[in-house]
C-alpha positions as a Markdown table, in Angstrom:
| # | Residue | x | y | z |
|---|---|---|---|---|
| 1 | Unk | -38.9 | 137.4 | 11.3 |
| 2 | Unk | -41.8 | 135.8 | 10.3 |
| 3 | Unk | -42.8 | 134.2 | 13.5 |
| 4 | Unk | -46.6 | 133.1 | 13.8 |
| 5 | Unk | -49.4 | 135.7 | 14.7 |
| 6 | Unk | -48.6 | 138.6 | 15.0 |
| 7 | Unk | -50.1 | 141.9 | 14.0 |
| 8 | Unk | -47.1 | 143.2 | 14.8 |
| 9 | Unk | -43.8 | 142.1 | 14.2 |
| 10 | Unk | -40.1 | 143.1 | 14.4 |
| 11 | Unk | -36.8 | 142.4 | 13.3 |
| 12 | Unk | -34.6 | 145.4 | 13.3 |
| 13 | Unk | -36.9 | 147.9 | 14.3 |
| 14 | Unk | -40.3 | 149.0 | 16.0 |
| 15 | Unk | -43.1 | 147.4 | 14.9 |
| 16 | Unk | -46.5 | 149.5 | 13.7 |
| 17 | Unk | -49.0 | 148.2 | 11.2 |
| 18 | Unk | -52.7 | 148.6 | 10.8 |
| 19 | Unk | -54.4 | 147.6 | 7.5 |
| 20 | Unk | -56.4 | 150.8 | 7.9 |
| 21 | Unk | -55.0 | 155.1 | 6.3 |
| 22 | Unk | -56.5 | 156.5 | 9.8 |
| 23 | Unk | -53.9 | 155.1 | 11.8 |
| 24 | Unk | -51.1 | 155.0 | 9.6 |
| 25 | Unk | -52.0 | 158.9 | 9.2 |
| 26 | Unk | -52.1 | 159.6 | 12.6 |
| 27 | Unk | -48.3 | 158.0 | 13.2 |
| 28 | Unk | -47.4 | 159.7 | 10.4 |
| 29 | Unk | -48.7 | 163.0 | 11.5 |
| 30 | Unk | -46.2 | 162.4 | 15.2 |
| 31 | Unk | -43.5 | 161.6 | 13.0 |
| 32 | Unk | -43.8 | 164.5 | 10.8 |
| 33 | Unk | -44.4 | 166.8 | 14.5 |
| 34 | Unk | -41.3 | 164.8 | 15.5 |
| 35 | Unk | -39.4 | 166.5 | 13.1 |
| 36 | Unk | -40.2 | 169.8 | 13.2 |
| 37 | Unk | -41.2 | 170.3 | 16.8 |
| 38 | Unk | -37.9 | 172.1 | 17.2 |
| 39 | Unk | -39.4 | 175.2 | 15.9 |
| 40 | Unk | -43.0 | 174.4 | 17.1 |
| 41 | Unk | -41.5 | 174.9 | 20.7 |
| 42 | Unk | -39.1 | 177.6 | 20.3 |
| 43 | Unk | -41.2 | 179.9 | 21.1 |
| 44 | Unk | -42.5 | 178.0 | 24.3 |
| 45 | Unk | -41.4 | 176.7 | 27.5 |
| 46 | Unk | -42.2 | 172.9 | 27.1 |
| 47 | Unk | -39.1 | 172.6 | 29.3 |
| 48 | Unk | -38.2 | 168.3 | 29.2 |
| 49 | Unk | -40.2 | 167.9 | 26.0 |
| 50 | Unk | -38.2 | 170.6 | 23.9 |
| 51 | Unk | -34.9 | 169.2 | 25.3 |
| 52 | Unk | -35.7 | 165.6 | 24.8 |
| 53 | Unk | -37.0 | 166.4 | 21.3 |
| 54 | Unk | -33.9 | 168.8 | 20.0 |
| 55 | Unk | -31.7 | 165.8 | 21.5 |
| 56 | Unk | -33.1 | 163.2 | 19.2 |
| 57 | Unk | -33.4 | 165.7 | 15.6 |
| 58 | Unk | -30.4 | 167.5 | 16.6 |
| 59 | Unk | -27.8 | 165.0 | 17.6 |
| 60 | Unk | -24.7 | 165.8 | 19.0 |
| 61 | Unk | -24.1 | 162.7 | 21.0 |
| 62 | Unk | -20.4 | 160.7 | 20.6 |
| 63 | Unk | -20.9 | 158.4 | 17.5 |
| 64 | Unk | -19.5 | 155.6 | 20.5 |
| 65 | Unk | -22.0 | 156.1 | 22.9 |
| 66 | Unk | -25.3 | 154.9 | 23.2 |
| 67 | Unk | -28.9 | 155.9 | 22.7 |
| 68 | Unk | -32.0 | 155.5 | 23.5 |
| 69 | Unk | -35.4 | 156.9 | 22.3 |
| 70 | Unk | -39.2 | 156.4 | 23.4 |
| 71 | Unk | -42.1 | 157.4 | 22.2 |
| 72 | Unk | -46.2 | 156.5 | 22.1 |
| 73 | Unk | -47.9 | 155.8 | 19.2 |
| 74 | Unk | -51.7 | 155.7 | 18.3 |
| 75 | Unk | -53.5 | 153.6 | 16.3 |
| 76 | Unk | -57.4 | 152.3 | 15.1 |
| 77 | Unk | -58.9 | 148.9 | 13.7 |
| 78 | Unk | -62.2 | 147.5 | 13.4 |
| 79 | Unk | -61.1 | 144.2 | 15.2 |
| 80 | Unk | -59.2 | 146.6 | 18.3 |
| 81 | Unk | -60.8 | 150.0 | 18.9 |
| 82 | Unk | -58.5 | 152.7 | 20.0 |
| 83 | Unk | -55.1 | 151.6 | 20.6 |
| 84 | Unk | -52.4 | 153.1 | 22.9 |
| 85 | Unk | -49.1 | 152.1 | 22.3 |
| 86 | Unk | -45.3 | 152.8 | 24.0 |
| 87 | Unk | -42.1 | 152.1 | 21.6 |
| 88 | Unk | -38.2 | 152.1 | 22.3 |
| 89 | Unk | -34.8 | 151.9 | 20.8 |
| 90 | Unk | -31.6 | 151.0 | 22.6 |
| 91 | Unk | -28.5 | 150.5 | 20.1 |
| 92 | Unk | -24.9 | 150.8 | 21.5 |
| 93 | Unk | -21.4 | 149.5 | 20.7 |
| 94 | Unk | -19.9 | 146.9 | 22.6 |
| 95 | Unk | -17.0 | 148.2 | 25.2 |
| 96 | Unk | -18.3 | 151.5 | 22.8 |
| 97 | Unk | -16.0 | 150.2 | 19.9 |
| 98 | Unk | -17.5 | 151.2 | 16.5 |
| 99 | Unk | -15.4 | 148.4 | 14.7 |
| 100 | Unk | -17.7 | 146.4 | 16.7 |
| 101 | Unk | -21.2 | 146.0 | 15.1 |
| 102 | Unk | -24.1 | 147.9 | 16.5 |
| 103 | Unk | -26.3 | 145.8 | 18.8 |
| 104 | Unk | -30.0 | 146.7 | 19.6 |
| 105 | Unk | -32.9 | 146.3 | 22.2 |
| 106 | Unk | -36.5 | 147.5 | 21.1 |
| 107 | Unk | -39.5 | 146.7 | 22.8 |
| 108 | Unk | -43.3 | 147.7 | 22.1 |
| 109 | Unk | -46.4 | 147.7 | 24.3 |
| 110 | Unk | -49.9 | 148.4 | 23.8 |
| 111 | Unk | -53.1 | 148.4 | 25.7 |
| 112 | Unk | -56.6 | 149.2 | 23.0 |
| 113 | Unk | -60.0 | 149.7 | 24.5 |
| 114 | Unk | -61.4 | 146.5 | 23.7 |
| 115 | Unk | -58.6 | 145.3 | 26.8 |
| 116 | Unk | -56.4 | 143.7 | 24.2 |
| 117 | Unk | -53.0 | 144.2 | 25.4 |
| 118 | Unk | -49.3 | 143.1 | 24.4 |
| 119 | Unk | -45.8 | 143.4 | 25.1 |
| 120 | Unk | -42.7 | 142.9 | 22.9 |
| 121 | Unk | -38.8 | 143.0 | 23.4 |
| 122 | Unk | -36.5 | 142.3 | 20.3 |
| 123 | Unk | -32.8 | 142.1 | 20.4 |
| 124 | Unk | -29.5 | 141.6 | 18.6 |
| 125 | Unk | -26.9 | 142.0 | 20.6 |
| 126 | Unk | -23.1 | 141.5 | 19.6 |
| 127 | Unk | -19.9 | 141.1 | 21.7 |
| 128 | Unk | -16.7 | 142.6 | 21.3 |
| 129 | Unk | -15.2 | 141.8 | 18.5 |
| 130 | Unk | -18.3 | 140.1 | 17.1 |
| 131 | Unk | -17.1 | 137.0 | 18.5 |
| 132 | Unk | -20.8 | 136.1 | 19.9 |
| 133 | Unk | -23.9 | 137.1 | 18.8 |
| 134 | Unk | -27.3 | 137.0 | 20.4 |
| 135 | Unk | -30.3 | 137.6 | 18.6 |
| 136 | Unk | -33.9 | 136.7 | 19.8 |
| 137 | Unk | -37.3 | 138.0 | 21.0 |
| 138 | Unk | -40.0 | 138.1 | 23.9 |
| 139 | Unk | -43.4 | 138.3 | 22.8 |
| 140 | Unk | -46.6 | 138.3 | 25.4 |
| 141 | Unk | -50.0 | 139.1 | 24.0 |
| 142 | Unk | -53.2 | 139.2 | 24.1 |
| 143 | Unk | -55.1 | 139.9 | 20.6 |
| 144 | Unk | -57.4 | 139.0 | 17.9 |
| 145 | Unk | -56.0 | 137.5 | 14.2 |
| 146 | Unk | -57.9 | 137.2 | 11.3 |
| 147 | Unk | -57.7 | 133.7 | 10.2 |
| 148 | Unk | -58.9 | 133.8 | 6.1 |
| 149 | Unk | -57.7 | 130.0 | 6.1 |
| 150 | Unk | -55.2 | 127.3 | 4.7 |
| 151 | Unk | -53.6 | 127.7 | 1.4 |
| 152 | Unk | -52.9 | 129.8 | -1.5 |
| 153 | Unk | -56.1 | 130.4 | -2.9 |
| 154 | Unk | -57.8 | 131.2 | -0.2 |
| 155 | Unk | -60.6 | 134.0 | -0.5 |
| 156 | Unk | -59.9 | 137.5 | 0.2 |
| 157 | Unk | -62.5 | 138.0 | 2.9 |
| 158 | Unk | -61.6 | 136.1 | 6.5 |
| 159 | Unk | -63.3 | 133.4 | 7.8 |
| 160 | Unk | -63.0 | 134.2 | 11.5 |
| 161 | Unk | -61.8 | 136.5 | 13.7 |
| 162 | Unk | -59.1 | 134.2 | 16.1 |
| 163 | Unk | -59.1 | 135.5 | 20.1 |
| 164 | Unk | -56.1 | 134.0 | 21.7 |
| 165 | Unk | -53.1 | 134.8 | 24.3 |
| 166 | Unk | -49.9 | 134.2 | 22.5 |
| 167 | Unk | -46.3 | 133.9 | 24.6 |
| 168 | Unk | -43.2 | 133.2 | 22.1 |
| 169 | Unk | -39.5 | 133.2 | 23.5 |
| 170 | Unk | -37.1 | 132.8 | 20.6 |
| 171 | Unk | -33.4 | 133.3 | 21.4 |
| 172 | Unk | -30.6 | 132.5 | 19.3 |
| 173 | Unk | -26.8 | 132.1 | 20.9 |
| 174 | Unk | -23.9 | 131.9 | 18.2 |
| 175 | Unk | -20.2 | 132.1 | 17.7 |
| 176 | Unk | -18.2 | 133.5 | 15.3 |
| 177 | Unk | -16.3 | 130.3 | 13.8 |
| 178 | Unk | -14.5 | 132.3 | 10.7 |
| 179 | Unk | -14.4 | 135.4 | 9.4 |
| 180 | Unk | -18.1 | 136.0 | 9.4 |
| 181 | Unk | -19.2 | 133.1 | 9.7 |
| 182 | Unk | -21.6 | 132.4 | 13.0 |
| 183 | Unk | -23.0 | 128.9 | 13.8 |
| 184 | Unk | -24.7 | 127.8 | 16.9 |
| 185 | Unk | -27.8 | 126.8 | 18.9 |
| 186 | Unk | -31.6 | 127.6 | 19.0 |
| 187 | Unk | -34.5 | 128.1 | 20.8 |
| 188 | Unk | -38.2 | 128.2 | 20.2 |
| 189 | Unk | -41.1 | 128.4 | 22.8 |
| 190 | Unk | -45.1 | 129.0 | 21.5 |
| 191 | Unk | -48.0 | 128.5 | 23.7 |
| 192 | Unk | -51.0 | 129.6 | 21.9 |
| 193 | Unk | -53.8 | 129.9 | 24.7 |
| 194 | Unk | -57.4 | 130.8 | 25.4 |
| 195 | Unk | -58.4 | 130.4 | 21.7 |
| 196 | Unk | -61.2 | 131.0 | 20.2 |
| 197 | Unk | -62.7 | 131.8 | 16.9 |
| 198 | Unk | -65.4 | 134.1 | 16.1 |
| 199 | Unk | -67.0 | 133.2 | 12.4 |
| 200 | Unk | -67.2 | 136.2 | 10.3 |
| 201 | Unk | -70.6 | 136.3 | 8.1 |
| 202 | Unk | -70.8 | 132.6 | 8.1 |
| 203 | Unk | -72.7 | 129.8 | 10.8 |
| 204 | Unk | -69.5 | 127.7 | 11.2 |
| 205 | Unk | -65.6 | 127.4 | 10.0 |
| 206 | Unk | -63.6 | 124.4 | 9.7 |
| 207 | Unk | -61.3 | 124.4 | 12.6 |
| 208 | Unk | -57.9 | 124.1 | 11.7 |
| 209 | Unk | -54.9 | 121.8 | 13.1 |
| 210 | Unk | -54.3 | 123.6 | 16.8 |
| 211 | Unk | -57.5 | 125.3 | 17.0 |
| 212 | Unk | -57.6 | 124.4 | 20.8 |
| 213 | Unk | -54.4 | 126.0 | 21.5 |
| 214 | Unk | -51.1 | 124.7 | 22.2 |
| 215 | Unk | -47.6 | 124.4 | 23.5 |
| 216 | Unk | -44.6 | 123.3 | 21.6 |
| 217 | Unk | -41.1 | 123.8 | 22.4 |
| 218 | Unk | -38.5 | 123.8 | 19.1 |
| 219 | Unk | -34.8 | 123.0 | 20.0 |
| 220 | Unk | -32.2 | 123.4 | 16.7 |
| 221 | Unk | -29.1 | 124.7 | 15.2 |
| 222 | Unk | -28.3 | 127.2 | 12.5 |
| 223 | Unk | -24.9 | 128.5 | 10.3 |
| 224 | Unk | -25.2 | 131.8 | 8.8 |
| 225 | Unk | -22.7 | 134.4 | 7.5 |
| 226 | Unk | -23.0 | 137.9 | 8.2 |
| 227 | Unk | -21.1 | 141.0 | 7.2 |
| 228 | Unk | -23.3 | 143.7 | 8.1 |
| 229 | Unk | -22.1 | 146.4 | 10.1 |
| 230 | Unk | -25.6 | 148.0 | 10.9 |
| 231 | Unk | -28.5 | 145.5 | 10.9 |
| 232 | Unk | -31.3 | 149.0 | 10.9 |
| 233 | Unk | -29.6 | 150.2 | 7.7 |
| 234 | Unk | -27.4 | 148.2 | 5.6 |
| 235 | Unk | -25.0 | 150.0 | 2.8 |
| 236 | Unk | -23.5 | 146.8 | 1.7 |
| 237 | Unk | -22.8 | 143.0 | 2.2 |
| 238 | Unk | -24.5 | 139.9 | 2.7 |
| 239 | Unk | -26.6 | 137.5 | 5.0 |
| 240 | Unk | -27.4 | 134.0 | 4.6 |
| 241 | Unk | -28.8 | 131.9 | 7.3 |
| 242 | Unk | -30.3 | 128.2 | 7.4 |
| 243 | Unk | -31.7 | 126.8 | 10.5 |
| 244 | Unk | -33.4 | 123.9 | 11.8 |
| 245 | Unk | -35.8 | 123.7 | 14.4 |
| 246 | Unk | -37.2 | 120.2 | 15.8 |
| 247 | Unk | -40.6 | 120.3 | 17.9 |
| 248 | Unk | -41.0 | 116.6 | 19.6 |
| 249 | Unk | -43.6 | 115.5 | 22.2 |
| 250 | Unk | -40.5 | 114.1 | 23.8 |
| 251 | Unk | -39.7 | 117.3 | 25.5 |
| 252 | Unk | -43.4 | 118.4 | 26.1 |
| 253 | Unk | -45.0 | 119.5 | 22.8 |
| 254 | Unk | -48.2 | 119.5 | 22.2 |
| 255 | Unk | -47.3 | 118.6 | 18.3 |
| 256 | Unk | -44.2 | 117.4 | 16.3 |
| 257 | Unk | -42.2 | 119.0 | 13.4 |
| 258 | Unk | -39.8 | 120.4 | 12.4 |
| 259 | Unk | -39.2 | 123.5 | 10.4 |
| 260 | Unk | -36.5 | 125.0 | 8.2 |
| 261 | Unk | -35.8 | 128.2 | 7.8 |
| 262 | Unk | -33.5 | 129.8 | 4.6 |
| 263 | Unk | -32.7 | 133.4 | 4.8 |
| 264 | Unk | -30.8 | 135.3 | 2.0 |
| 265 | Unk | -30.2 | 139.3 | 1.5 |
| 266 | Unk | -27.9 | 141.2 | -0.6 |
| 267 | Unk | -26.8 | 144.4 | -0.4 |
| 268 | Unk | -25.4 | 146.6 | -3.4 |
| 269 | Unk | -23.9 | 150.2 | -2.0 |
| 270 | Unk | -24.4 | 151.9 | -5.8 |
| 271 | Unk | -22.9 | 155.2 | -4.4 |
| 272 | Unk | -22.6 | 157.3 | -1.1 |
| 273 | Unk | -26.0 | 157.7 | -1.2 |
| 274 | Unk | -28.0 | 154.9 | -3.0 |
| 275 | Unk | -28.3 | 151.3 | -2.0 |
| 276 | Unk | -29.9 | 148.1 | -4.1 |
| 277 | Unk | -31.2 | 145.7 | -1.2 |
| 278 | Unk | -32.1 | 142.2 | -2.4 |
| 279 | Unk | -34.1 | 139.3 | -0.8 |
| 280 | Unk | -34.8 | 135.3 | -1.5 |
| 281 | Unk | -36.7 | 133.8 | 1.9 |
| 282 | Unk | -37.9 | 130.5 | 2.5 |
| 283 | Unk | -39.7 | 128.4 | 5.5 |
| 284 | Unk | -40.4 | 124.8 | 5.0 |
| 285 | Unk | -42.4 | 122.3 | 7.2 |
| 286 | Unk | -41.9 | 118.6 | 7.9 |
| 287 | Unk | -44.8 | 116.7 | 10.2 |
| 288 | Unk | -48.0 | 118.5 | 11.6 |
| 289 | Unk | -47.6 | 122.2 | 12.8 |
| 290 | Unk | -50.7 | 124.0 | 14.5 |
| 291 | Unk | -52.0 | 126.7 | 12.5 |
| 292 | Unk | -50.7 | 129.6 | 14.1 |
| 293 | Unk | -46.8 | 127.6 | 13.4 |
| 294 | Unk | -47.7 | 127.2 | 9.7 |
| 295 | Unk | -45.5 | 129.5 | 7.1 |
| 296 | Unk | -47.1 | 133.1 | 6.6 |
| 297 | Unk | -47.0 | 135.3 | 4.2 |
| 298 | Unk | -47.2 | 139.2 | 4.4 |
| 299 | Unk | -46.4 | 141.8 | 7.0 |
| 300 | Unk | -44.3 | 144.6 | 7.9 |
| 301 | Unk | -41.1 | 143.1 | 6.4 |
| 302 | Unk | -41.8 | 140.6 | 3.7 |
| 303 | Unk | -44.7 | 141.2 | 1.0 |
| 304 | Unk | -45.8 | 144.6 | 2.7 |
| 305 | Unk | -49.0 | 145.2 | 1.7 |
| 306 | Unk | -50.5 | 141.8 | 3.1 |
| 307 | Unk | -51.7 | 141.2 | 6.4 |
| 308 | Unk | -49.6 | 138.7 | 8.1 |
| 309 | Unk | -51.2 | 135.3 | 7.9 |
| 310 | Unk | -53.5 | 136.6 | 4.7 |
| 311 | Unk | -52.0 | 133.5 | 3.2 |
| 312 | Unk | -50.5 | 130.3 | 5.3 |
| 313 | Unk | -49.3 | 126.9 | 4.9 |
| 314 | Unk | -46.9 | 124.3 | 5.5 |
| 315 | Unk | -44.1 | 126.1 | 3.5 |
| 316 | Unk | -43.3 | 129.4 | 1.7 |
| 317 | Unk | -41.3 | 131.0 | -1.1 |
| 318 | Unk | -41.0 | 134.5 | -1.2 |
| 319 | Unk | -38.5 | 137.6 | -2.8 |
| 320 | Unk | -38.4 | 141.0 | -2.6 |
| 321 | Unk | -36.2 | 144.0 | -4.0 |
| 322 | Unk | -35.7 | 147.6 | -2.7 |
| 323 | Unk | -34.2 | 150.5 | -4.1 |
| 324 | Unk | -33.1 | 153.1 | -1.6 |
| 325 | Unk | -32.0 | 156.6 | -1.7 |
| 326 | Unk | -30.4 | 157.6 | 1.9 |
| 327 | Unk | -30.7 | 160.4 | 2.0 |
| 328 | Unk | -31.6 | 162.2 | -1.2 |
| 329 | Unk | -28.6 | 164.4 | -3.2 |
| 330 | Unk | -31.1 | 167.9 | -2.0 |
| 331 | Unk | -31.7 | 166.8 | 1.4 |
| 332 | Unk | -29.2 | 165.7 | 4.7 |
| 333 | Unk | -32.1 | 164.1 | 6.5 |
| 334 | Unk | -34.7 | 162.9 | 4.2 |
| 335 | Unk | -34.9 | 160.0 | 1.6 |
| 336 | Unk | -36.8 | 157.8 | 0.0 |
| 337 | Unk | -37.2 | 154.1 | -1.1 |
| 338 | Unk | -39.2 | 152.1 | -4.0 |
| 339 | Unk | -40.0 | 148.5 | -3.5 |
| 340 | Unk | -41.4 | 145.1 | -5.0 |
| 341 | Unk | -42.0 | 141.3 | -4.0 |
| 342 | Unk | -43.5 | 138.5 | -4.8 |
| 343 | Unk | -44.5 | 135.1 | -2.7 |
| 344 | Unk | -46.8 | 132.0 | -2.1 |
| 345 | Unk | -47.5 | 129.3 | -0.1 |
| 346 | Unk | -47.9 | 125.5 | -0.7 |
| 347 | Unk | -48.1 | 122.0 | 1.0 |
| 348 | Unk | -46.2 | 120.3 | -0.9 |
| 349 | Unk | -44.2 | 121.0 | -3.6 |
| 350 | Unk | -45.8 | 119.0 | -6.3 |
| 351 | Unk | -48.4 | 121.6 | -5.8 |
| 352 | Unk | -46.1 | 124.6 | -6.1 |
| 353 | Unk | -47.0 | 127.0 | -9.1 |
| 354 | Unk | -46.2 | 130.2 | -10.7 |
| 355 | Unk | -50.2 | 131.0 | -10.9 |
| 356 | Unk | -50.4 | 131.1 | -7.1 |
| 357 | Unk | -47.9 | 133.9 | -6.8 |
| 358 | Unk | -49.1 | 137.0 | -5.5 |
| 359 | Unk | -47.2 | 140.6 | -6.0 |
| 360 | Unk | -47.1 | 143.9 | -3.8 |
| 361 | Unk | -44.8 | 146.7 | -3.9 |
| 362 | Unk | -44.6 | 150.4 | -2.7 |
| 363 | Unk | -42.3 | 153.2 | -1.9 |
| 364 | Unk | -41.6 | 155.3 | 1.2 |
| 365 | Unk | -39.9 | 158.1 | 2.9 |
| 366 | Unk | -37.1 | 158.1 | 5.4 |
| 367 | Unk | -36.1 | 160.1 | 8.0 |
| 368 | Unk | -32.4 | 160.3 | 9.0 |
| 369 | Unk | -33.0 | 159.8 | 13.1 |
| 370 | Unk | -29.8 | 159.3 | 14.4 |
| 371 | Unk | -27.3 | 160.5 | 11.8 |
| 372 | Unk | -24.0 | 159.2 | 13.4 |
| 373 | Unk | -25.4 | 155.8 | 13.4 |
| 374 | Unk | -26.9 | 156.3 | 10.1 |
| 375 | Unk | -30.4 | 154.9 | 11.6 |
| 376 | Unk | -33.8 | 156.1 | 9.7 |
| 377 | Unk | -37.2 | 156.4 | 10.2 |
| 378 | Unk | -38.9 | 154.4 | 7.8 |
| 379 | Unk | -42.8 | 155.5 | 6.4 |
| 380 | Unk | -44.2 | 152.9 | 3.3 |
| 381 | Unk | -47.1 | 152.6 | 2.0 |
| 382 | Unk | -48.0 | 149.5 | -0.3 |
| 383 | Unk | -50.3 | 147.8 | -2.5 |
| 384 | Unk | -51.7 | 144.7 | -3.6 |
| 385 | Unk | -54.1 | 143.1 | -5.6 |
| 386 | Unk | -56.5 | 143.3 | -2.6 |
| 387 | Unk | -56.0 | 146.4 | -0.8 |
| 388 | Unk | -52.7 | 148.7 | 0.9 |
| 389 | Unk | -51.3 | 148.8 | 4.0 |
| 390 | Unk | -48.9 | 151.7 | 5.7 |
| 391 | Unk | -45.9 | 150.7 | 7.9 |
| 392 | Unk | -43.8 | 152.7 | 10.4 |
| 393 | Unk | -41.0 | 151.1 | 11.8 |
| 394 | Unk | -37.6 | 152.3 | 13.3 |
| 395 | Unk | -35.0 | 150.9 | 10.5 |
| 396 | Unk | -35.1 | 149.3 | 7.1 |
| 397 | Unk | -37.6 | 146.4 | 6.2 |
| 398 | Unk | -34.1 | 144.4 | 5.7 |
C-alpha cells in the first residue's frame, strides 16, 4: 500500500497512526469502551447506542450477509492539533456466497483544528466466483508531511514541515486467468498541489525534485496470484504480485517514470489458532519521480514503528515477519501478535548495503470483531532505533 504521503494509509483495513502515546491511548481507550460497553449500558437507557453496540460485540448476523460498522476516532499531533476523525467497514460476499472471497469498502475522514482535512475510500471488491477483482483507492487531502529528506542516512530530525493538497485515484481491474492466478490493467493518478515547505530549525532546505507540486498520470499492467480467502485476516496461502506502472508527459504528466512494484506474503496456518505471516516487498524506480512518488519506507503496514516517508528514495527493499495468535487457547475474542522487519532505501543499487538497514518490531492485541468473518481489531505498538509508534487499524498489517 505504500502509496506516497500519507499519514495515513490503508490496505485492508482503517487507517489510524500518530507518532505520539496520547492519541494512540485515547483510541485505545474507545476500543477497550467498545468492548465492554455492553455492561456499561445495561443498566441505562442509551436506546440506539446500546443496540448498535451489542450488534457489533455480540454478533448474531448470517455469516452470508453483510456488515457494516462506523465509528469516530480522536487523535493529537504537534504538526495537526486536535483531530476528529469518522471510520467505516463494509465487507460482504458476492451474490452472499461464502465460497466467494470477502470483498471490502472502508473509508476514513478527518477534519483537525488547524483546518487540515481528508477523505479516504479503500476497496477490494471480488465477483462471483472470483472471476474479477477490483482493488483500488480514493484519497483527497489536505495535510502537512514531514519531509527529513532523500536517502538512507538521512538524520533523525525533519528538515521541513511539507503543506500540500494531495488527490490519488488508484484502481486496479483484473481477471482471473487460472486457478488463482489474476492479471490485468492499472491505474495511477497523483496531483500534489498548493505545496509548500516550512523549514524546521534551519534558514533554508534544499528543495527536492517536485517541490512545486505536480500531476502525473501512471497507466500499467500487473500478474499476481492470490489464494486468500479473507484479505483482513489470512490463516493461510500466498500472494505475489508484480506491476508496472509508466508515467509519460505524453499523456499529460508533469514528470516521466516508471515504477515497479514486487509484492510477496506467506502465510503458515500452524494450528486452529496460530498463524506465521511472512513478507518480502519491493518498489523500484526508473527515470525522475517527484519526491512525494519516491519509494517510502515505514507506516502502518510495513516497518511499523517509522513514520511513513522517515526514509525515501528512488527504490526500496524491505521484510517483515509476524507471529499471530487468533485468538488465544483462554480467550474466544482476544489475541495477540509479535512482530519484526527490516528495510532500506537506495538510488541505485551499486549503493545498496547491509549497513543502511534499519529494524523495528513490536507486538499487539486483537480483538475478535466480527467472529463469523473471523475479522479483528488490531492494537500494536512498535519500536525503533529512533522512537515507537502505536497503530489501530481494522484487520491484519498483512
Amino acid at each position: 500500500m505504500p502509496q506516497q504521503f500519507f499519514m495515513k494509509n490503508s490496505e485492508g483495513g482503517h487507517p489510524f497512526h500518530k507518532q505520539t502515546l496520547l492519541p494512540g491511548f485515547m483510541s485505545c481507550m474507545f476500543l477497550l469502551a467498545l468492548c465492554f460497553l455492553p455492561n456499561l449500558l445495561a443498566a441505562q437507557r442509551l436506546g440506539f447506542v446500546k443496540r448498535y453496540v451489542n450488534k457489533i460485540i455480540n454478533d448474531t448476523t448470517d455469516i452470508r450477509e453483510p456488515q457494516f460498522l462506523a465509528y469516530p476516532t480522536l487523535a493529537f499531533a504537534p504538526e495537526t492539533s486536535w483531530e476528529i476523525g469518522l471510520s467505516s467497514l463494509f465487507v460482504y460476499y458476492a451474490k452472499r456466497d461464502t465460497t466467494n472471497r470477502l470483498s471490502e469498502i472502508n473509508g476514513f475522514t478527518f477534519y483537525t483544528l488547524r483546518r487540515q482535512y481528508g477523505a479516504f475510500f479503500d476497496h477490494a471488491l471480488y465477483t462471483h466466483q472470483n472471476r474479477y477483482a477490483f482493488l483500488g483507492r480514493i484519497r483527497y487531502q489536505n495535510f502537512p508531511l514531514l519531509y527529513f529528506g532523500i536517502g538512507p542516512n538521512t538524520p533523525a530530525e525533519f528538515e521541513a514541515r511539507v503543506d500540500a493538497r494531495l488527490l490519488n485515484i488508484k484502481e486496479r481491474a483484473l481477471k482471473r486467468i487460472g486457478k488463482n492466478i489474476f492479471t490485468g490493467v492499472e491505474v495511477d493518478f497523483q496531483r500534489l498541489s498548493s505545496v509548500a515547505f516550512v523549514p524546521h530549525g534551519q534558514a533554508s532546505v534544499t528543495r527536492p525534485l517536485g517541490h512545486e507540486g505536480s500531476a502525473n498520470l501512471g497507466l500499467g499492467a500487473g500478474i499476481l496470484y492470490d489464494d486468500r480467502h479473507n484479505v483482513l485476516n489470512v490463516r493461510k496461502g500466498a500472494f505475489a504480485e508484480l506491476a508496472l506502472l509508466h508515467y509519460n508527459r505524453a499523456w499529460g504528466s508533469d514528470f516521466g517514470f516508471t515504477t515497479i512494484l514486487s509484492d510477496n506474503r506467506w502465510y503458515k496456518s500452524l494450528n486452529s489458532r496460530n498463524v506465521l505471516a511472512l513478507q518480502a516487498f519491493g518498489q523500484f524506480s526508473i527515470g525522475q519521480p517527484p519526491f512525494n512518488q519516491l519509494a517510502l519506507l515505514g507506516g502502518e503496514s510495513l516497518m511499523r514503528g517509522y513514520y511513513t516517508g522517515r526514509f525515501r528514495d528512488r527504490n526500496q527493499l524491505a521484510a517483515q515477519a509476524e507471529f499471530r495468535m487468533l485468538p488465544f487457547s483462554f480467550a474466544k475474542r482476544w489475541g495477540a501478535a509479535v512482530f519484526g522487519g527490516t528495510g532500506t532505501v537506495f538510488n541505485r543499487f551499486g549503493n545498496l548495503s547491509l549497513r543502511n538497514f534499519v529494524v523495528a518490531g513490536g507486538a499487539g492485541l486483537r480483538f475478535l470483531l466480527f467472529p463469523k468473518k473471523d475479522i479483528y481489531t488490531r492494537l500494536d505498538f512498535a519500536l525503533t532505533r529512533e522512537g515507537s509508534g502505536l497503530y489501530i487499524f481494522i484487520g491484519e498489517a498483512f
